[in-house]
Each structure stands twice: as C-alpha cells, then as structure tokens.
C-alpha positions in Angstrom: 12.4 13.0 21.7 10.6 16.1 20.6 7.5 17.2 18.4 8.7 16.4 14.2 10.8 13.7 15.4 10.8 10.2 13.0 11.0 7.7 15.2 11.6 3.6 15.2 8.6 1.9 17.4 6.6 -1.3 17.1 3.0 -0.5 15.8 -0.3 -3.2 15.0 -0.5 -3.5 11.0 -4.2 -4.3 9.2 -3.7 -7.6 10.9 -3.4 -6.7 14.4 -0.2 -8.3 14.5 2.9 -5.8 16.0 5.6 -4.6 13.3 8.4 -2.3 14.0 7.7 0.7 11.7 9.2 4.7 11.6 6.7 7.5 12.7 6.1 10.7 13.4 6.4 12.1 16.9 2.9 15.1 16.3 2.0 16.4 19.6 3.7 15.3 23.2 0.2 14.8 25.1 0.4 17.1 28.4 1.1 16.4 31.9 2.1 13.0 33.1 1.2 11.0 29.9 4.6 10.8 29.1 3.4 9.9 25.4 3.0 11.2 22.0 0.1 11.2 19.6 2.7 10.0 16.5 1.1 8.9 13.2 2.8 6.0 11.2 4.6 5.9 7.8 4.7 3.6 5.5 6.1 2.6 1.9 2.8 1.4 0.0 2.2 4.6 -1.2 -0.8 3.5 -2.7 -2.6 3.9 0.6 -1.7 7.9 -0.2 -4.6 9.6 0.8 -4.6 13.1 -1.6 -4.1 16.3 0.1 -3.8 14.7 3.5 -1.0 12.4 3.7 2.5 13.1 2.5 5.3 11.1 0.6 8.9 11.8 2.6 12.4 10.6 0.9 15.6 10.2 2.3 16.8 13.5 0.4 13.9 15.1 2.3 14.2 17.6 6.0 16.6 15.6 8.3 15.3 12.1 7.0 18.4 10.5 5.4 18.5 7.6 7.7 15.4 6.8 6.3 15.7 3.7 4.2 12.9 3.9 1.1 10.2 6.5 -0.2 7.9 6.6 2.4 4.1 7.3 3.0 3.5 9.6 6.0 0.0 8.4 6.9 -2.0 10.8 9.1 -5.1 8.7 9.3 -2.7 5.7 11.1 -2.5 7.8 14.4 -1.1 6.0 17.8 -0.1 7.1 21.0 3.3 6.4 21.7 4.5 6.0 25.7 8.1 7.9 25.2 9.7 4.5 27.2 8.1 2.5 23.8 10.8 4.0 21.4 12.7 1.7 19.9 14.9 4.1 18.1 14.9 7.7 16.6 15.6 8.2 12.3 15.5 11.7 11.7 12.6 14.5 12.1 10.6 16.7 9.6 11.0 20.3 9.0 8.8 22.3 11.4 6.8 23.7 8.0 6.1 20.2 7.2 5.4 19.8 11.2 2.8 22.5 10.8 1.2 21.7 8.1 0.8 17.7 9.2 -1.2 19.3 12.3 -2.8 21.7 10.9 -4.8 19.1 8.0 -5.1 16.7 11.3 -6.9 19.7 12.9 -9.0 21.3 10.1 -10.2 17.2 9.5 -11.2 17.0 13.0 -12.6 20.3 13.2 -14.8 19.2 9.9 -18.2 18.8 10.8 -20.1 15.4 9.0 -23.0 16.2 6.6 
C-alpha cells in the first residue's frame, strides 16, 4: 500500500457500529506505526462538504473498480494499521493526492476566531 491508494477496510459509521467501506490511504504515519492516516468515502453525497471534500467516479484516476459515485470525505479521518486492510480498489491521481492534503493542511493550519 502506498500514499493515494483507495483501499477496502472496516470503519465505525454515525452509529459506532463497524462497516466495511473504501478509503483513502493520505499520509503513511512515520516510524514503527505501521499505519496510515486514510479518510473514508462514502456514496451520500449529501454529506458533501463544499470546497473540502470531493466526489470520485469510477471513470475517475485509477478508480474503476470502484462500484458507485462516491463522496471522498476528509472530515471522516482514521488511522488505518496497514495489517487492517481488507482489500485495495484503485488510487487517486497524485494532483488529486495533493490537493486532498493540502485543504487537510490549510484547515488545520486555520486558526479559530
């Protein structure tokens, strides 16, 4: 697995309750984690979250395993042990890779008011 990688592993919905879901391999965390920090993607595009998330289809990057229109949710952020992966779908363009991180980065770098 590697940084832009869409990948099949079981994540807590609104509920709590574990479903298996695709999502977005972000940043490997360093040393010995042996993890990612992977946001998740989801079809109720409603949740869409303007100018921060983004809406991937099948036709898009390397993503035609993917099965529907899909929500990529950066505000539903996990980290992933690599041994938790169920399976691997596809993977983002690295400009869609960079700009992911870089609205993660300028939102955490925001200061409140």
């Amino acid at each position: 697995m590697k940084e832009g990688d869409v990948i099949v592993v079981y994540l807590k919905d609104t509920e709590g309750q574990l479903k298996l879901r695709p999502a977005v391999c972000l940043r490997q965390l360093p040393h010995n984690y042996h993890a990612f920090i992977a946001c998740g993607l989801t079809t109720r595009l409603q949740y869409c979250v303007e100018g921060f998330d983004e809406i991937v289809t099948p036709q898009d990057d390397n993503l035609e395993r993917l099965r529907e229109i899909s929500l990529i949710r950066l505000g539903f952020l996990s980290q992933i042990q690599i041994d938790e992966i169920v399976g691997h779908i596809g993977s983002i363009s690295e400009e869609r890779h960079k700009r992911l991180l870089k609205k993660l980065s300028d939102y955490l770098e925001k200061v409140s008011e």
